[in-house]
C-alpha positions as CSV (number, residue, x, y, z in Angstrom):
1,X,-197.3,78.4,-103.6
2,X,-193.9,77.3,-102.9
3,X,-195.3,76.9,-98.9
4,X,-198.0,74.9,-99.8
5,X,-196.2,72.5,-101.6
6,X,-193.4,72.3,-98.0
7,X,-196.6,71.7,-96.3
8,X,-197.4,68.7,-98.1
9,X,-194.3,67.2,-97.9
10,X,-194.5,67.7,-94.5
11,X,-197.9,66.1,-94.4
12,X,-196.9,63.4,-96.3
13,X,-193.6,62.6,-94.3
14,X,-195.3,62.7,-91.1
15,X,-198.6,60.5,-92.5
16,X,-196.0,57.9,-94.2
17,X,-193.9,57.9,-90.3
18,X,-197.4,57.4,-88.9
19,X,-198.4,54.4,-91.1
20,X,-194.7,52.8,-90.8
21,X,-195.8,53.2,-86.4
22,X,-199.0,52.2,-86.8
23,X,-197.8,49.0,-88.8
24,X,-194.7,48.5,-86.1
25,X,-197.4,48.3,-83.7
26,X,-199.7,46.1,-85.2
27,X,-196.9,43.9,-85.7
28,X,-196.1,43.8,-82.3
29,X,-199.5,43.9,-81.1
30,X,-199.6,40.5,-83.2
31,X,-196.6,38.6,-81.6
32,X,-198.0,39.6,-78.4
33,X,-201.6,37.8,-78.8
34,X,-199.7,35.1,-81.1
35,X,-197.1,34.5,-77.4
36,X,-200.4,35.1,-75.6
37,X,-202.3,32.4,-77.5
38,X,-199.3,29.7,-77.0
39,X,-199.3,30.2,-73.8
40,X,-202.5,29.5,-73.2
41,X,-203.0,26.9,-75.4
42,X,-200.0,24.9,-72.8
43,X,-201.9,25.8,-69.9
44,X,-204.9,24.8,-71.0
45,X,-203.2,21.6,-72.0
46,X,-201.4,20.8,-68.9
47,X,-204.4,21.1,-66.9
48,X,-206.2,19.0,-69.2
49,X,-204.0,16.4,-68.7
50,X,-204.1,16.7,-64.7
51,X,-207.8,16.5,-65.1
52,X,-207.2,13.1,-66.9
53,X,-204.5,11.7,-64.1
54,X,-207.1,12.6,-61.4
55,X,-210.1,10.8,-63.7
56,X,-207.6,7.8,-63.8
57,X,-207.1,7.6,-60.1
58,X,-210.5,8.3,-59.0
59,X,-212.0,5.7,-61.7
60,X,-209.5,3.2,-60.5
61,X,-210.6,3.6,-56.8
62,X,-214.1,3.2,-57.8
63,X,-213.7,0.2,-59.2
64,X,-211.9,-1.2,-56.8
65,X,-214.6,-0.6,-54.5
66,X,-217.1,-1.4,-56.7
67,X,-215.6,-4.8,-56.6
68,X,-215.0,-4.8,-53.0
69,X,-219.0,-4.2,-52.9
70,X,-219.6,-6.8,-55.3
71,X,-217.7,-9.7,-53.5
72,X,-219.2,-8.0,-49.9
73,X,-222.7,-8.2,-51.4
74,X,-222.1,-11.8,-53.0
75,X,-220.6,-13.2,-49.8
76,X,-223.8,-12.5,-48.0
77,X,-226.6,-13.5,-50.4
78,X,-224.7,-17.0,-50.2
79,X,-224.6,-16.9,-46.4
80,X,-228.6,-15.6,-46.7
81,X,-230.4,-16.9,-49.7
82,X,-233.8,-16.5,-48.4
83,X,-233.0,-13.0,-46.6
84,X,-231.5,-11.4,-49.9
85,X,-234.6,-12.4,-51.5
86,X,-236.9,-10.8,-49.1
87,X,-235.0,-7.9,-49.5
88,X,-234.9,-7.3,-53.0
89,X,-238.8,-8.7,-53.4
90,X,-239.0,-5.2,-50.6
91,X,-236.9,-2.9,-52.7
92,X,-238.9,-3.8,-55.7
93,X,-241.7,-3.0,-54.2
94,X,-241.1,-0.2,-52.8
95,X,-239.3,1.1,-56.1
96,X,-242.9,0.0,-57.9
97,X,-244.9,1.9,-55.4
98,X,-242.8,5.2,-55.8
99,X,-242.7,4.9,-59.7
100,X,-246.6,4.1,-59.8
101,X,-247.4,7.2,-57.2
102,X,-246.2,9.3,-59.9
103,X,-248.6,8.5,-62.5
104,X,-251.6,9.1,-60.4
């Protein structure tokens, strides 16, 4: 019996070695996703915050030529009263015809 009980120490040290890897790795394994999740998490933001420069400059350039259409379109219904009404009255129309073909 004397051999079976150096076998079970020697089952025991190399199951408690095993456990103190296993838990060396999970460790590791857990700073690794933890640097992994940081990193990410700044990427993610920095592009986030490119996205909303580029939102910035593109809605600032559509409003300026929104009001550049505004002022073109204003200029010309002063100069043409009658004409811009003609047009519109045709573009309703035409928007009333479309929207009623629909139904039918």
């Amino acid at each position: 019996m004397p051999a079976n009980a150096a076998d079970q120490s020697v089952d025991q040290a190399a199951t408690g070695s095993a456990n103190d890897s296993a838990a060396r790795l999970s460790a590791e394994a857990q700073r690794t996703f933890a640097e992994v999740r940081t990193r990410i998490e700044q990427v993610a933001q920095d592009a986030l915050e490119q996205i909303r420069a580029q939102s910035r400059t593109y809605a600032d350039t559509a409003g300026q030529q929104l009001e550049t259409a505004q002022t073109y379109v204003t200029e010309r219904v002063r100069e043409r009263p009658i004409a811009a009404t003609g047009a519109a009255l045709g573009v309703g129309v035409l928007i009333g015809l479309l929207l009623s073909s629909g139904r039918r």
